[in-house]
N, C-alpha and C positions, 0 to 999 in steps of 0.2 A: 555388532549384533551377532547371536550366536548361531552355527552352522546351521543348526534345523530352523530356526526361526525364520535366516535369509535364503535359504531353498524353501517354504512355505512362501514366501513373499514373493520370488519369483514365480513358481509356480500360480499363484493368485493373480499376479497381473499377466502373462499371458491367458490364462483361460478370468477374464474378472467377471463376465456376465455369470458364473457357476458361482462363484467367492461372493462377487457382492450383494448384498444385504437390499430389499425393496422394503423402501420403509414409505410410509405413508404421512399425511398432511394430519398436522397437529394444532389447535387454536394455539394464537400465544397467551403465552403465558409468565408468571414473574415478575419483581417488585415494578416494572414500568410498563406494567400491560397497560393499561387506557390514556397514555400519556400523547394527549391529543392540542393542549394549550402549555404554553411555559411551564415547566417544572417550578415549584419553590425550590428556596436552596437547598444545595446539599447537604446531607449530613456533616453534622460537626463533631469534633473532639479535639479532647484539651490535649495537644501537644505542642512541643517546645518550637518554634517557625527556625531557631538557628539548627537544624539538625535534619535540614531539605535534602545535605550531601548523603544522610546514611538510610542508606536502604533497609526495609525492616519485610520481614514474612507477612504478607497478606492471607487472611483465614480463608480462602476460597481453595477451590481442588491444587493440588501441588500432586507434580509427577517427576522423579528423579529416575535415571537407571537403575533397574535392575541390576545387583551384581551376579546374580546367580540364574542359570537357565532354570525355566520353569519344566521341572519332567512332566508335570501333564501338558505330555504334547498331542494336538491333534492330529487325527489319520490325513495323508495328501490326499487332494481328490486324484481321477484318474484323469488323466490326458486324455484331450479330446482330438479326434481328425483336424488338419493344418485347414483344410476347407473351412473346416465350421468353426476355427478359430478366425480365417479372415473376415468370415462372416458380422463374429462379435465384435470383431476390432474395428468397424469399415464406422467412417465418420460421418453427420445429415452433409450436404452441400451447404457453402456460402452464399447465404441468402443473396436476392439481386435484389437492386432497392433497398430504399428505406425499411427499418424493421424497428418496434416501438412505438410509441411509451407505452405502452398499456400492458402489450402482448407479445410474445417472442414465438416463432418458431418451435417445434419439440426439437431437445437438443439443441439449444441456440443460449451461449451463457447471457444472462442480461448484462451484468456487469463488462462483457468486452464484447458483444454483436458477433462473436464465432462460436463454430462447433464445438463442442465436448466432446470426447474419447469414451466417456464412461456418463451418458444423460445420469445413471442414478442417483450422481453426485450432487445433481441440480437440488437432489430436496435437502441436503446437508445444509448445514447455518452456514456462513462465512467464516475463515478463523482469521482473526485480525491479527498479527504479530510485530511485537516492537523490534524492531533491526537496527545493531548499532552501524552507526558512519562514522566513530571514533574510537578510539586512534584509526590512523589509517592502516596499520596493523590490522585492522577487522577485515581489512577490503581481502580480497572479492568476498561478497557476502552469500552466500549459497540459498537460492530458491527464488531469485528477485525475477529472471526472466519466466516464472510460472504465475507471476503476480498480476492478475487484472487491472488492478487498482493498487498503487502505492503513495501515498500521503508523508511528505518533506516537512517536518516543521522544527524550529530550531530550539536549542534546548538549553539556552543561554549560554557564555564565554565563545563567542565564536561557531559554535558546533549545533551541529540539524542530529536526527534521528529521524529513521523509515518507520511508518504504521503501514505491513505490509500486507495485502488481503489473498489470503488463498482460498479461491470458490471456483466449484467446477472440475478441473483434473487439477489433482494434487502432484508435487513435481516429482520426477523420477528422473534418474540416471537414464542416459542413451544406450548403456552396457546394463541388457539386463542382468548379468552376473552381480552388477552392484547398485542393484534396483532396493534393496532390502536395506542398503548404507546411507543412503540420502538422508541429509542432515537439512537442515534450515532453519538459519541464524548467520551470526553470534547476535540472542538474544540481550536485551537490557531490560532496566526497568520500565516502567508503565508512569505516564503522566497524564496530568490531569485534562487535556481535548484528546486523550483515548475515549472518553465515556460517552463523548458527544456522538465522535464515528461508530463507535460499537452503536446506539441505538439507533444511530439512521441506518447501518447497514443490516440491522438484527442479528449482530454476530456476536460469536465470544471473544476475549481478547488471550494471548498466550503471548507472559511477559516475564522477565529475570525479578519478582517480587515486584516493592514500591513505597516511597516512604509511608509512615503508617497512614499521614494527613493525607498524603493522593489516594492511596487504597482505601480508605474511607468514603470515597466518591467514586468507585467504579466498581461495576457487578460485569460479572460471570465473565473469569476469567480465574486460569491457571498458570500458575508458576513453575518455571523450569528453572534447576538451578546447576551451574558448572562444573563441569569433574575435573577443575582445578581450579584451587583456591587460590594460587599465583599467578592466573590468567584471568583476566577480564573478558575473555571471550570465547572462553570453554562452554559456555553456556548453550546447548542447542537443545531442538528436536527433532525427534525421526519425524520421517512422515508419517508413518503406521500409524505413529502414537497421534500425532496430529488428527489422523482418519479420526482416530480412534473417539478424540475427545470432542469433535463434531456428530460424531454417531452419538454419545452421548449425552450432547445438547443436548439433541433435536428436538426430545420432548419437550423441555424444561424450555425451551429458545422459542416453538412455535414453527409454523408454516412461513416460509420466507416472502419477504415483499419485496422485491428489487427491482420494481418497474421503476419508467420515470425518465430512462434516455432512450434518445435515439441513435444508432446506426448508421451509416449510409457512406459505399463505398465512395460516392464523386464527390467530387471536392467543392465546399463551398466557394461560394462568388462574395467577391467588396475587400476580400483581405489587402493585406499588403507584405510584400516578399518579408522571408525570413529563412535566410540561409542558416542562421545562427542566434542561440540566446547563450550568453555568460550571465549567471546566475550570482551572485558574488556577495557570500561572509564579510569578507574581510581578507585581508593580501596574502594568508595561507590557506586560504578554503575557498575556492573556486568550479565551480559549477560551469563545465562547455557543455551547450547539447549542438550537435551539426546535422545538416540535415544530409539523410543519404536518399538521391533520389535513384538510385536501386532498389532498396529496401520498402521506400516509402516511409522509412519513419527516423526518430532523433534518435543518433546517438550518444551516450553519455560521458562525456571526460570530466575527471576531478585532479584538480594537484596532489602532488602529495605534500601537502603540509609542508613544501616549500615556494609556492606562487611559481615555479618554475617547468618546473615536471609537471605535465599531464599526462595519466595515466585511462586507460579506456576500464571502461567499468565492465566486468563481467559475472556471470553465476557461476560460482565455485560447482557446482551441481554438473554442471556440461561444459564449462571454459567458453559457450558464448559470452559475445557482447552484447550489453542491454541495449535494445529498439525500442523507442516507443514510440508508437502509433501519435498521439497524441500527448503533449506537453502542455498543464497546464498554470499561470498566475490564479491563486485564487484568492483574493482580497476580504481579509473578516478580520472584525474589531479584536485586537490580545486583549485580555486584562488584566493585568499583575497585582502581586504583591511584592514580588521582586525579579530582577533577571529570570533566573532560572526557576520560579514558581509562577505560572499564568496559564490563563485558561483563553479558550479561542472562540467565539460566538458562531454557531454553524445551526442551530437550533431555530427551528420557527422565524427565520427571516426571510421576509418580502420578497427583495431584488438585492443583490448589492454585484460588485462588479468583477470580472474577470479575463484575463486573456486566453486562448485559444492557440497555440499552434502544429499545427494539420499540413500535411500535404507541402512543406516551404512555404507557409503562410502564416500571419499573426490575424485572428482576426477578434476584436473588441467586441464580450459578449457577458452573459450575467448567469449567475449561479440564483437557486434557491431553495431554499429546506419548509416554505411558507407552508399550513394546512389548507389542504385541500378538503374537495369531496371524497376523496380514498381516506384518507387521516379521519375525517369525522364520522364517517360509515365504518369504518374498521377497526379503530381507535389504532393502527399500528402507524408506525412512520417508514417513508420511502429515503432514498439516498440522496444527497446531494442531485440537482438535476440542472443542467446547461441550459439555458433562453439565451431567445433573442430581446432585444429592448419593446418588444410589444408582449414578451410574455409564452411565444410558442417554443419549442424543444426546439435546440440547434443542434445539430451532427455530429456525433464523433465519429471519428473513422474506426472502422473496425477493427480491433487490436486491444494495446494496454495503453493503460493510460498513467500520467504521473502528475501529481498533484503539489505543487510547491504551495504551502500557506504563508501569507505573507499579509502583515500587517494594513489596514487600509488606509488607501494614500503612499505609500510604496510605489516611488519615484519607477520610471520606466523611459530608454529611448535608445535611438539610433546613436552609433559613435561610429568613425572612420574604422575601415578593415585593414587593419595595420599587420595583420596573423594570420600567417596561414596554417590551416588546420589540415594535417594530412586525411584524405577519405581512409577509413576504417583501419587506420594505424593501429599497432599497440600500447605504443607512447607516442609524446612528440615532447619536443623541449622548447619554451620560449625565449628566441631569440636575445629581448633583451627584456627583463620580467617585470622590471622596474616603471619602462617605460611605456611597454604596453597594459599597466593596470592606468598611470597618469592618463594614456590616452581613452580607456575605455569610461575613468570616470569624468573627465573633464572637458572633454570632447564630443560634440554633435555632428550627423551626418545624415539629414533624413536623408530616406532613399537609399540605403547602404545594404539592408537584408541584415544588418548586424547589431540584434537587439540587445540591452545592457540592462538587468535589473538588479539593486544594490540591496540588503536587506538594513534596518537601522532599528538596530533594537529601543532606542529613543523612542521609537513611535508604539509604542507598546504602552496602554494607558495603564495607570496606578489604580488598583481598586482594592477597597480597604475587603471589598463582599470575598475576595479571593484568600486574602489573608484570616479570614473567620473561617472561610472554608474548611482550610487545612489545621486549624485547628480541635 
């Protein structure tokens, strides 16, 4: 970023209540305003189905670097007294108790039951972002620990991809000197259960393009594309621009609806221990989350692409390690045309089933996107939302949350604790690699705290409606 641009961006985030923008509630609006019962299918076009690996330019907003500083530069405001700067900076309190579904707090994100730094942000859309997790060369992915919400879904041969949501405060360096440099990615393209998430969250998506058949099924989204064509993962965005292209929703996007969960620091009651889940691809893509109960929440290790090395997951942005509050299995039907082209049902269903775990505990609970009386009075749709099996909102804990989708019927259990996982190490290296995946897949131990979920692209159903889709 260039000098005057990254001293205005400093300058705006200490003094932001002077900088930012009060924008007001807007009906929604756009091709899926009243969209209150099943969609019919999606748009079709005649393209070729062998050509899923080549990414093509999606006609919607596209934003690349500037090469060149812009001279009409605007005047800095003036610095205000350090008083009346802590003033604007000072955060509402963590609510006590339960908080939701209906109603939040001023100041209170929905999407994660905490405070905001900057409430104005609340009326901005959500920006959904595709995040690569391959090569492991992408790792540490910069912006993940500002994510309320981050959505796991795999993306055929082995390999997941992040749908990452940033609402509320947008991420920043801990050095404000490089407040103005915060990047967030390495971006990729855009697949086809983005479309479903963007309309339940009412957000836009910001993706690396998309073949033309998947772009064809998903709206309001921009494209960022790499300033190097020999790198697969030059692809980012700044924050600003991020701001930026949520400010420029908002109109187009509507008044957000993010109700639907609940909050609530104490921990629920009926679970059963979970020190640990291994989440598991396949013998080079392994998923540890451990629970720290310092923290209070999981944290994250993945191999590197050799089942041996685990590496702690962290944000490029601040060199934290990623905590999440909450971990969750969310179980919904795929249904393909092939491996790497399938769509994910999350749309208008009932009940179907999911795990929870909170606090070193797994607890057996259910997701639902069903309409309601909000849906059919408002015509807009709410987020994915958490039940119990009679149908009332079950608790997240305050924090972030991380969403694995996984096929339904996606085997689940306890295996012996054969590995020990250092507390908040930076790596750790397994013993012996071979032997501890034999025992994780072939081995039971209820009662262990040491949960094992396997993903099996198998169970991913054939549907010919997916292959019209993208054509």
């Amino acid at each position: 970023m260039q000098p005057k641009k990254r001293l205005l961006v400093l300058v705006l985030i200490l003094i932001f209540s002077i900088s930012c923008r009060s924008v007001g509630a807007f009906s929604w609006g756009g091709k899926d305003a009243a969209a209150v019962d099943p969609a019919p299918g999606p748009v079709r076009e005649n393209v070729q189905p062998d050509a899923l690996s080549k990414p093509q330019a999606a006609p919607e907003e596209v934003w690349a670097p500037e090469p060149e500083e812009d001279p009409q530069q605007p005047l800095l405001p003036s610095p205000v007294p350090q008083e009346q700067q802590a003033d604007q900076q000072a955060s509402p309190a963590i609510p006590q108790g339960p908080i939701g579904p209906k109603s939040y707090p001023a100041g209170i994100n929905p999407l994660s039951g905490l405070p905001v730094v900057n409430p104005d942000n609340l009326s901005l859309p959500p920006a959904l972002v595709s995040i690569t997790n391959w090569p492991p060369a992408a790792r540490p992915q910069a912006g993940l620990s500002f994510s309320p919400f981050v959505y796991e879904l795999y993306i055929g041969e082995g390999m997941s991809r992040f749908l990452a949501m940033f609402y509320g405060d947008f991420p920043m360096s801990e050095n404000p000197a490089d407040a103005g440099n915060s990047l967030v990615g390495p971006i990729r393209s855009g697949r086809l259960p983005y479309e479903s998430l963007r309309n339940l969250y009412n957000g836009f998506l910001v993706m690396s393009s998309a073949y033309s058949g998947v772009a064809a099924n998903l709206s309001q989204y921009s494209n960022i594309y790499g300033s190097d064509t020999d790198d697969i993962n030059s692809a980012m965005i700044p924050v600003d621009k991020m701001e930026q292209i949520a400010q420029a929703n908002q109109k187009r996007l509507g008044e957000n609806s993010l109700q639907g969960n609940v909050y609530d620091e104490t921990p629920l009651s009926g679970g059963q221990p979970a020190n640990r889940l291994w989440f598991i691809y396949n013998q080079i893509d392994q998923v540890v989350w451990q629970y720290d109960p310092q923290s209070g929440a999981y944290r994250r290790y993945q191999d590197n692409a050799d089942g041996t090395t685990f590496i702690q997951a962290t944000d490029r942005i601040n060199g934290e390690g990623l905590t999440y509050e909450n971990v969750i299995l969310l179980f919904a039907q795929h249904r393909a045309c092939n491996e790497v082209a399938f769509d994910i049902d999350l749309q208008y269903i009932p009940r179907s089933p999911a795990l929870l775990f909170r606090d070193g505990q797994m607890h057996k609970i259910f997701w639902t996107t069903r309409s309601e009386e909000y849906e059919r009075t408002t015509g807009k749709l709410r987020p994915i939302r958490f039940i119990d099996e009679n149908g009332n909102p079950i608790s997240l804990k305050p924090g972030q949350t991380w969403v694995h989708l996984v096929p339904t019927g996606t085997p689940y259990w306890e295996a012996p604790d054969r590995q020990e996982v250092p507390m908040n190490a930076p790596q750790w290296v397994a013993s012996d690699p071979s032997g501890l995946l034999y025992n994780l897949l072939n081995n039971r131990d209820e009662g262990s705290s040491n949960w094992v979920s396997r993903y099996y692209a198998s169970m991913i159903v054939y549907d010919q409606a997916v292959c019209e889709a993208l054509r």
